[in-house]
Structure formats: structure tokens, C-alpha cells
C-alpha positions as CSV (number, residue, x, y, z in Angstrom):
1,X,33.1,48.7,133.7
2,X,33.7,49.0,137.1
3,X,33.2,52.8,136.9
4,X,29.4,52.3,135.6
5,X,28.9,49.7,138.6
6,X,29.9,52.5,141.3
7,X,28.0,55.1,139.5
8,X,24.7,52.9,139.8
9,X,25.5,51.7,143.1
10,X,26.2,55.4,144.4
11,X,22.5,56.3,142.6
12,X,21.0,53.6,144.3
13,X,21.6,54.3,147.9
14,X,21.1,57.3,150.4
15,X,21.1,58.4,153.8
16,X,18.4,60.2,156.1
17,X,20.0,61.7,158.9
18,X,18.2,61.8,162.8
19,X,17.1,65.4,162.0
20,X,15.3,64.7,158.3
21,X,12.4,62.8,157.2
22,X,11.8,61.8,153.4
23,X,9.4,61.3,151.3
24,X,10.5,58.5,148.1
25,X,8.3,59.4,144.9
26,X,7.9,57.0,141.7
27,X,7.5,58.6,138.4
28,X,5.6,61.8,140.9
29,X,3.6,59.9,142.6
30,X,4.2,58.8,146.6
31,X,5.3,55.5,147.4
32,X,6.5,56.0,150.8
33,X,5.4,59.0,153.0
34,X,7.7,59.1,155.7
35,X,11.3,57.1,155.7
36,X,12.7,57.3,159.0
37,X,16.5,57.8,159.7
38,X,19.3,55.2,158.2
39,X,20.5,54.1,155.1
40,X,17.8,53.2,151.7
41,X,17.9,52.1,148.5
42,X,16.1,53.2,145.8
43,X,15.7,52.8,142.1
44,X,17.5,54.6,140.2
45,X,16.1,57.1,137.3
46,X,12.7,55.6,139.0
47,X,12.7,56.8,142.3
48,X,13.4,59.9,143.6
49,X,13.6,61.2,147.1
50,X,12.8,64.6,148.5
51,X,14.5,65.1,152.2
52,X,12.7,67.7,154.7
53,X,14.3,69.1,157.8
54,X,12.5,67.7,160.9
55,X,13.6,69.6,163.5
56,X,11.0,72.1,165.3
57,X,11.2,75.7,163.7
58,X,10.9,78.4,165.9
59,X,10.7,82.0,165.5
């Protein structure tokens, strides 16, 4: 029991480091286009977040 309970709780959160912006998608389509830095939560199996690198690219 308590092994299902960390598995959802692990699925539920995440974190977006200083030097990544996210964008959280529902079933494909965007909820939320830019999630700044810190801890979320999410829905599991619902939700799903793509992370992007934020830093200036230089050649």
C-alpha cells in the first residue's frame, strides 16, 4: 500500500530548475505555456510536462 502511495506521489510532483522553462500539456493540448523555476504538481497519467533548456545558445 504504501508503495503505490509513493509511486503516485513521486508521479505527481517535479522540479524546474533556474536554467529550464516548461511547458505542462493535458491530453496534447497546452495548459500552461511557461512554468517558471520551483517545485509543481501535476496530474498524473493526465498531465505531462516537457522541460526546455533556457539558457542563451551561442555558437
Amino acid at each position: 500500500m504504501v508503495f503505490f502511495v509513493v509511486i503516485i506521489v513521486s508521479n505527481t510532483l517535479f522540479v524546474i530548475k533556474e536554467t529550464e522553462r516548461a511547458v505542462m500539456l493535458r491530453f496534447g493540448q497546452v495548459v500552461n505555456a511557461d512554468i517558471e523555476p520551483g517545485l509543481h504538481w501535476k496530474i498524473p497519467w493526465v498531465n505531462t510536462v516537457r522541460v526546455f533548456d533556457a539558457r542563451i545558445q551561442t555558437e
